[in-house]
C-alpha positions in Angstrom: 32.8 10.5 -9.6 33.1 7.5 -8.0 33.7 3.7 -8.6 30.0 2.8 -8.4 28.4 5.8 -10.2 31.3 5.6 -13.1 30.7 2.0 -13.5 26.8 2.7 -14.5 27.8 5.7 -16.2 29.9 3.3 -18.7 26.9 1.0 -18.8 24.4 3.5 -20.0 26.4 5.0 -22.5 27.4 1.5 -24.0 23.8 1.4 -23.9 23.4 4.5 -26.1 21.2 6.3 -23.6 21.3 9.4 -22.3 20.4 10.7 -18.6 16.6 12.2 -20.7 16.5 8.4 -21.9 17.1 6.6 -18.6 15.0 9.0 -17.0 11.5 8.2 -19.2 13.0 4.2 -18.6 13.3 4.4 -15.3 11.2 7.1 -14.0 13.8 8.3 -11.5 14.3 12.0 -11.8 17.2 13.2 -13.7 18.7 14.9 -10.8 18.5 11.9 -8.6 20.3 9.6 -11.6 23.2 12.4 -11.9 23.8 12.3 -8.8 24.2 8.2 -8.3 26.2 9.0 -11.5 28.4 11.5 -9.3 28.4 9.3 -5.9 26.6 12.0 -4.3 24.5 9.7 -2.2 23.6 12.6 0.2 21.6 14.5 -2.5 18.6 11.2 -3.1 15.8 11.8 -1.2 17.2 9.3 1.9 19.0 5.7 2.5 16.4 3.8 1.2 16.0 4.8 -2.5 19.9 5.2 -2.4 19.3 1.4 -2.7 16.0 1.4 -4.9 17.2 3.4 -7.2 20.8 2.1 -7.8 19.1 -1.5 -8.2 16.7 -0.2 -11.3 19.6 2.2 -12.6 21.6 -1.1 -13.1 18.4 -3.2 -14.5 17.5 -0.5 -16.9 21.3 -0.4 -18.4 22.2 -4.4 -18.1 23.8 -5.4 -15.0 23.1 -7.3 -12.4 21.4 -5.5 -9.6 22.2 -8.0 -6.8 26.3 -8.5 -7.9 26.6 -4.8 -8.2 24.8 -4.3 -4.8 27.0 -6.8 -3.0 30.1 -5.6 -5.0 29.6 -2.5 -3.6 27.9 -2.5 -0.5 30.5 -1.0 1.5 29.8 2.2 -0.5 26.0 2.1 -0.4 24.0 3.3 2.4 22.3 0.1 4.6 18.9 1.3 4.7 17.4 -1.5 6.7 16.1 -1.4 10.4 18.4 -2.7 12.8 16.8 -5.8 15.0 17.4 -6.4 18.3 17.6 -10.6 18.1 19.1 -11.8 21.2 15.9 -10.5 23.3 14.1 -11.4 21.1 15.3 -14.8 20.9 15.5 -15.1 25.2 12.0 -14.7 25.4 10.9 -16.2 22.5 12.9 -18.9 24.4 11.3 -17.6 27.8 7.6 -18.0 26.7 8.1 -21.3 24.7 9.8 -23.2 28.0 6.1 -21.4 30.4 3.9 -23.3 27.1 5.8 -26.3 27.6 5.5 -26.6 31.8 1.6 -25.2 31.5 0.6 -27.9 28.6 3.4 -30.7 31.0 0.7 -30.2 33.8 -2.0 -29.9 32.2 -1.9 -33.5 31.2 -1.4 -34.6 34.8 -5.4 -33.4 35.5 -7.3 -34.6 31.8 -9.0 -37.5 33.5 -10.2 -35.0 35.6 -11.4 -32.4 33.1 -13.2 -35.9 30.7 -15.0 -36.7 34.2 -15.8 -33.1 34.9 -17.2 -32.8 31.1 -19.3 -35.9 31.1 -21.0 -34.6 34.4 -21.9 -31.2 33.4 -23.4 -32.6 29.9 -25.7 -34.7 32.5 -26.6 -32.0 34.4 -27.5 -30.1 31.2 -29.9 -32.8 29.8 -31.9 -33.4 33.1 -32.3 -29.5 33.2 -33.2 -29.2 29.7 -35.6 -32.1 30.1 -36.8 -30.4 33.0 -37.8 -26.9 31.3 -39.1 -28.4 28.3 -41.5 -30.1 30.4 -42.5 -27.5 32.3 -43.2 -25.3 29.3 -45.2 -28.2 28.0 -47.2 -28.0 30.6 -47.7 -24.5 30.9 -48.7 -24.0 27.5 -52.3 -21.9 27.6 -54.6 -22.5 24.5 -55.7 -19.0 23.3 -59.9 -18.7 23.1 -61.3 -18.0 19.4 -62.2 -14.4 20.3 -58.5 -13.4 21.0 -57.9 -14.5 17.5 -57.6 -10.9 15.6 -56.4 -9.1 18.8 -53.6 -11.7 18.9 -52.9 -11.2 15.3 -52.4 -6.8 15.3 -50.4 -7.4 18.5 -48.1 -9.2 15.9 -48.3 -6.7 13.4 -47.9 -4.1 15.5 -44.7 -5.3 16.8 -43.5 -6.7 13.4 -43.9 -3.4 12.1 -41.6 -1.9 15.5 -38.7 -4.7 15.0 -38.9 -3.4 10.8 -37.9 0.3 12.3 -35.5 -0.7 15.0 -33.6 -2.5 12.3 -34.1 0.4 9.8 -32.5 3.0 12.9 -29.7 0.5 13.3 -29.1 0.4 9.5 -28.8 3.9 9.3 -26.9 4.4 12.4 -24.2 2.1 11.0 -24.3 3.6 7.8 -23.4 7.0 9.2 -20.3 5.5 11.1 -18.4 4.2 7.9 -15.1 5.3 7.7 -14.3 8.0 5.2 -11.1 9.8 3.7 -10.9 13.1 2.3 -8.1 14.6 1.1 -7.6 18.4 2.9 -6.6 21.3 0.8 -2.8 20.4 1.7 -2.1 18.0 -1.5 -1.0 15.0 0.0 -3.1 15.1 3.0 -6.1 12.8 4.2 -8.6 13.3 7.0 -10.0 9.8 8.4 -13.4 9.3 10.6 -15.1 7.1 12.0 -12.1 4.6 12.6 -13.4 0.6 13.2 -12.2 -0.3 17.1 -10.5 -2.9 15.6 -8.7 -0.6 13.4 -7.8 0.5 9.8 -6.9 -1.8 7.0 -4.5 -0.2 4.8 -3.7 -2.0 1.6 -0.8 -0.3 -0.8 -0.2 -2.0 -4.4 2.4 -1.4 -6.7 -0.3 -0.6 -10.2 1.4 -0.8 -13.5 4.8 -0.9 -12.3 6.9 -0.8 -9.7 6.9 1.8 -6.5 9.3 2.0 -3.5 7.1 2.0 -0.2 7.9 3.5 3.5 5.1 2.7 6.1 5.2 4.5 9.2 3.2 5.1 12.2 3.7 8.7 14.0 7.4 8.6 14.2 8.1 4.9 13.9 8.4 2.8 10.4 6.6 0.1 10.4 7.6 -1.3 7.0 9.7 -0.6 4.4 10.1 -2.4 0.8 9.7 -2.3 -2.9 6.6 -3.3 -4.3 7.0 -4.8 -7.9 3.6 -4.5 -10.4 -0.1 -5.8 -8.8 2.0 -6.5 -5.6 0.3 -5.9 -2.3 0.9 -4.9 1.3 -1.7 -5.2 3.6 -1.4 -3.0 7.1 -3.8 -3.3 10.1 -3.0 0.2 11.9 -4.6 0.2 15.3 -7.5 2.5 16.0 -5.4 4.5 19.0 -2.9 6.2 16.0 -3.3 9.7 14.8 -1.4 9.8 12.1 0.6 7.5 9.6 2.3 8.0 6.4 3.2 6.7 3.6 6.1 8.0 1.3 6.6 6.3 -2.3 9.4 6.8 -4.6 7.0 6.7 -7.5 3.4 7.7 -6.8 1.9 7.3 -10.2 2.6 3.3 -9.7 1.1 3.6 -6.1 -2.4 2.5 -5.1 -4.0 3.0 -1.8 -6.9 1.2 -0.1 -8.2 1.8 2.9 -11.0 -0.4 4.8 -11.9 -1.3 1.2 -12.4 2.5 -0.1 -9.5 3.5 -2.9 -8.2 6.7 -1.9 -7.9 9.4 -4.7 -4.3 10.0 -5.6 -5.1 11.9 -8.8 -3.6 15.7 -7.6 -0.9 13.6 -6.2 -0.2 11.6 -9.2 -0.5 15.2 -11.6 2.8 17.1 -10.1 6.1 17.4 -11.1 7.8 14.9 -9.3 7.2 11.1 -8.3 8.4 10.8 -5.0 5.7 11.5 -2.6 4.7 11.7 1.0 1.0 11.0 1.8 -0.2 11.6 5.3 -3.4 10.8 6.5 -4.8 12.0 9.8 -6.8 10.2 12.2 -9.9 12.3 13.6 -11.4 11.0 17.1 
């Protein structure tokens, strides 16, 4: 056992619970607290609930998440991606030097641009006088007789625009995007993705759930998400698959382009940590 594991060990029984106790507290799966309890790091279900679940082990029994995290982070698994800063920062640097010169210049020709403005607005009233006078001028007066042919022309194509909107209704109707969950528990089918792609919000609901976001092979975000606490995602309409695994699924919520997505055989099995994965069909 080591020096971490022993040290919450101590705590919990000081506390008078047992692992059965902890785990309805905390709802981390026994196995996973024995083997914090043990050190065996290797046995959690990856790096980033090594972290997650250490933090509400040592909330749930009294000590201080953050000391015990920094006391110890030697020990502990550094789940976070690694960031790439200094080429970042060079052309961060890069791009803010090119908006600096372009905006420099660009003050060099603003009488220009005022002069330029104030003629076009001229040439756009004398044109615009010019038209309306002409169509004043044109206008036809319609004879008496015309009167009921004019007004079933109107009707006629009152009644055509009604349909053409109707169509249109329907048409867009029938490209809303839907999810439905396959026969593989866990897995989503989306059509009919927007071209400006899908909005994924996940909430933490009545408690809190540990969240990995990724996109094909890539993570896009990881963190944990306390109670009513959101994460909105915009994932672009090119992807054909993204995924999202939770350390506890019953406190997970999943919205996507404003539809909740059913969770309920998800949320009914034995264990908590879960990997959703919904598929993009073209």
């Amino acid at each position: 056992m080591d020096e971490i594991g022993q040290k919450l060990r101590n705590a919990r029984i000081k506390k008078g619970y047992t692992i059965d106790d902890l785990q309805q507290i905390t709802k981390i799966q026994k196995r996973y607290l024995i083997a914090i309890e043990e050190g065996q790091f290797d046995h959690l279900p990856g790096d980033f609930y090594v972290r997650a679940f250490i933090k509400q082990y040592s909330d749930a029994v009294g000590i201080s998440s953050d000391d015990l995290l920094e006391e110890y982070k030697s020990d502990i698994p550094n789940s976070q991606p690694t960031q790439e800063s200094a080429p970042e920062e060079t052309k961060t640097r890069s791009i803010k030097e090119e908006s600096n010169s372009f905006f420099s210049n660009l003050g060099n020709y603003i009488p220009q641009i005022v002069v330029g403005i104030i003629i076009v607005v001229i040439i756009g009233v004398i044109a615009f006088g010019m038209i309306h006078k002409n169509q004043s001028s044109s206008s036809v007066t319609i004879p008496k007789d015309n009167t009921e042919q004019t007004t079933k022309k109107a009707k006629k194509t009152t009644k055509k625009k009604t349909a053409e909107k109707a169509d249109k209704k329907t048409e867009t109707k029938s490209k809303e995007t839907t999810v439905k969950e396959s026969d593989t528990e866990g897995t989503y089918t989306i059509t009919n993705v927007p071209s400006d792609g899908l909005k994924v919000v996940v909430e933490g609901s009545n408690g809190q759930a540990w969240i990995q976001f990724k996109e094909g092979d890539n993570t896009t975000w990881q963190q944990a998400l306390s109670a009513d606490e959101k994460k909105e995602t915009t994932v672009p309409s090119d992807t054909t698959t993204f995924t999202i695994q939770t350390g506890n699924v019953d406190n997970t919520k999943v919205t996507i382009d404003g539809k909740d997505v059913d969770l309920s055989k998800s949320q009914s099995g034995s264990t908590i940590v879960k990997t959703l994965t919904f598929n993009i069909e073209k």
